[in-house]
N, C-alpha and C positions, 0 to 999 in steps of 0.2 A: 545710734548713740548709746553708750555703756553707761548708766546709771551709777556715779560712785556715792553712796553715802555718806553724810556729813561727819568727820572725824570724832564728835563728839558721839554720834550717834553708835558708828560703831565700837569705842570704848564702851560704851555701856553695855552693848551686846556681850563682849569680850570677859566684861567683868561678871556680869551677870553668869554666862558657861562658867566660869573658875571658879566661882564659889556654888555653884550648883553641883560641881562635880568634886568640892571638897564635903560636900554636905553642910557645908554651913550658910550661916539665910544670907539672906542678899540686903547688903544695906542699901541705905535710901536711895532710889533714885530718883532724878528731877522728874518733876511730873506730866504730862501729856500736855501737847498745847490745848487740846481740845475733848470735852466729853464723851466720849461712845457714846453714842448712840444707836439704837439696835431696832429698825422698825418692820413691820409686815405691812408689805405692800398688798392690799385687793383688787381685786381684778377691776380695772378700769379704763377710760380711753380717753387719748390726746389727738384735737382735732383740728384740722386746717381751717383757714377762711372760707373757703369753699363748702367744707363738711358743716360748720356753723351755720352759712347762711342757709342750704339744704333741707337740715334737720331743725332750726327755730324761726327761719325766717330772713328776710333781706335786711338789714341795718345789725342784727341780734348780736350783740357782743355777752362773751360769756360771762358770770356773776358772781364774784368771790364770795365763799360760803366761809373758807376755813382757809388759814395762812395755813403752806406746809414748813416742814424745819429748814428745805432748799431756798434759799431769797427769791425772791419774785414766783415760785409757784404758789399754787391753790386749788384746793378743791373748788370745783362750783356748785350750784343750784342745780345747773342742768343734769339731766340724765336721758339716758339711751336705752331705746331696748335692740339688744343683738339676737340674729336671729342665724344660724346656725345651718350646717350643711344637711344636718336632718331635719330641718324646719323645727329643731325647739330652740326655743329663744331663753335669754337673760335679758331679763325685764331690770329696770334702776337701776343700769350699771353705767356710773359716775364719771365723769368728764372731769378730769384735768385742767387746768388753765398755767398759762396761757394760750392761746390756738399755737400751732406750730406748721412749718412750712409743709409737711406729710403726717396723714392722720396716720394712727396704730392701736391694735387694739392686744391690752396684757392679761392676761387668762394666766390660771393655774394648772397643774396637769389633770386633777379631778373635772374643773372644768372643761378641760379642754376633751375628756373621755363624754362627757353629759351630751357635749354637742357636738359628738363625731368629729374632731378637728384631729390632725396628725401635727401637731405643732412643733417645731426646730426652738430652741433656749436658745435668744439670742441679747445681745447689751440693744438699748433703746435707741433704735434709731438703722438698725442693720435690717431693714427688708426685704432684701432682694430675696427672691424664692420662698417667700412665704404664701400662707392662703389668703384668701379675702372672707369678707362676710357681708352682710347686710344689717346698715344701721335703721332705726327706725326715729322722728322723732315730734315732735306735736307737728308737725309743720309740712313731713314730706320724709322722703326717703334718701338716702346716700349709702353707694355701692361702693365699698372695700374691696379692690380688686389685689391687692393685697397687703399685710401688714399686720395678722395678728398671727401674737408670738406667745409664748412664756419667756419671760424676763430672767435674763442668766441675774442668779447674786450677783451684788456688786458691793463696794462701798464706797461714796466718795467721800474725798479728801481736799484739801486746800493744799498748796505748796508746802507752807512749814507742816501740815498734820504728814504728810506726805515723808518730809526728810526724818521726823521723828522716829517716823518705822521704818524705814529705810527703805523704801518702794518707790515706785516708779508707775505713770501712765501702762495700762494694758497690762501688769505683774499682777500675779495672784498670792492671796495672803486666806491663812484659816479662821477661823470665827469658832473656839472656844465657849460652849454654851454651857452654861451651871444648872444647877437645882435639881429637881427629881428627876427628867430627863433627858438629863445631860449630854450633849452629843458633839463633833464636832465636824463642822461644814469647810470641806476644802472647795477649792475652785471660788472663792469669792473676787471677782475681778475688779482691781483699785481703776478712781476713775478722778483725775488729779484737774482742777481747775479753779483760781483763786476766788472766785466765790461761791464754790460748796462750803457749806457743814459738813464734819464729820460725821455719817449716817451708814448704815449699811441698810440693806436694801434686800429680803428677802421677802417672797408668795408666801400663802396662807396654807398649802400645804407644809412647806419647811416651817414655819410657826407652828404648828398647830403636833408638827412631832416632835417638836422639844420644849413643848407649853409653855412660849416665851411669852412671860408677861413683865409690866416695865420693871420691876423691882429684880428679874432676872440677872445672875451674874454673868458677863459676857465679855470675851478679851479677843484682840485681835493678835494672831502671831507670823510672823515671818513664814 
């Protein structure tokens, strides 16, 4: 299916080039439906029923600690230690909620050099031909036979944040970063379902080289 964007939307593209290419500024245009939002993801893991009862115990449902900005996620209480293919581990690394039908485990590239992992950048949820590892947790153990990744960028969207910028499911859009080290990240991959927030979705590597902090200027562009 060919994604056309909504006529309003592209006038504003249109007009925006003409007066950029006349040098003069750009008047007003209508506003975002929704706030950017710009967060750094930490390396963390989303677990099945299976991996819960394993790792805390039979009945153990997980514990919301922190609402995330996604509706119905959460950080929980629980934590994991992951133990790596050179036998070092990462010890309190944070579980996600709600359980999901396939556990996964999201690592950064630094991480992933710490604990020997050759890890594939992939969107959440794509594991086929990944590695596995070994969780640890008060309770017992559960083997990851595979599923830990480095999390491609992404950003999601809801349907209207989605027609605003004129994108579509699975299209990639850049992420414009301000301040002192300004930079800008292509390949962010749009991820369109009507109850996201508006959020982009980068590792604590890519944070941490453009020292995104919240007050950070940051713009999404076609």
């Amino acid at each position: 299916m060919v994604f056309v964007p909504p006529r309003a939307v592209v006038e504003q593209l249109v007009r925006k080039a003409v007066y950029q290419r006349l040098g003069r500024p750009v008047p007003h245009a209508a506003p975002a439906p929704s706030p950017l939002v710009v967060s750094v993801s930490a390396r963390h893991c989303h677990l099945s029923d299976e991996a819960v009862r394993a790792l805390f115990g039979s009945g153990h449902r997980l514990t919301p600690m922190r609402d995330l900005l996604q509706p119905g996620q959460f950080a929980a209480q629980e934590t994991v230690t992951l133990v790596g293919p050179r036998s070092r581990v990462i010890p309190n690394l944070r579980v996600l909620g709600p359980s999901r039908g396939n556990s996964q485990v999201e690592l950064a590239y630094s991480d992933a050099v710490t604990l020997g992992f050759e890890l594939p950048t992939r969107l959440s949820g794509d594991l086929d031909r990944t590695p596995g590892c070994m969780l640890m947790g008060p309770t017992g153990f559960f083997e990851l036979r595979h599923g830990v990744i480095r999390a491609l960028r992404h950003v999601h969207m809801s349907p209207t944040d989605a027609a605003f910028y004129g994108v579509a499911e699975g299209q990639d859009v850049r992420l414009v970063v301000g301040g002192d080290c300004a930079i800008t990240l292509e390949k962010i991959r749009v991820r369109v379902h009507p109850d996201y927030a508006l959020e982009v979705h980068m590792d604590t590597d890519e944070g941490n080289a453009c020292n995104l902090r919240p007050e950070t200027p940051c713009e999404l562009v076609r």
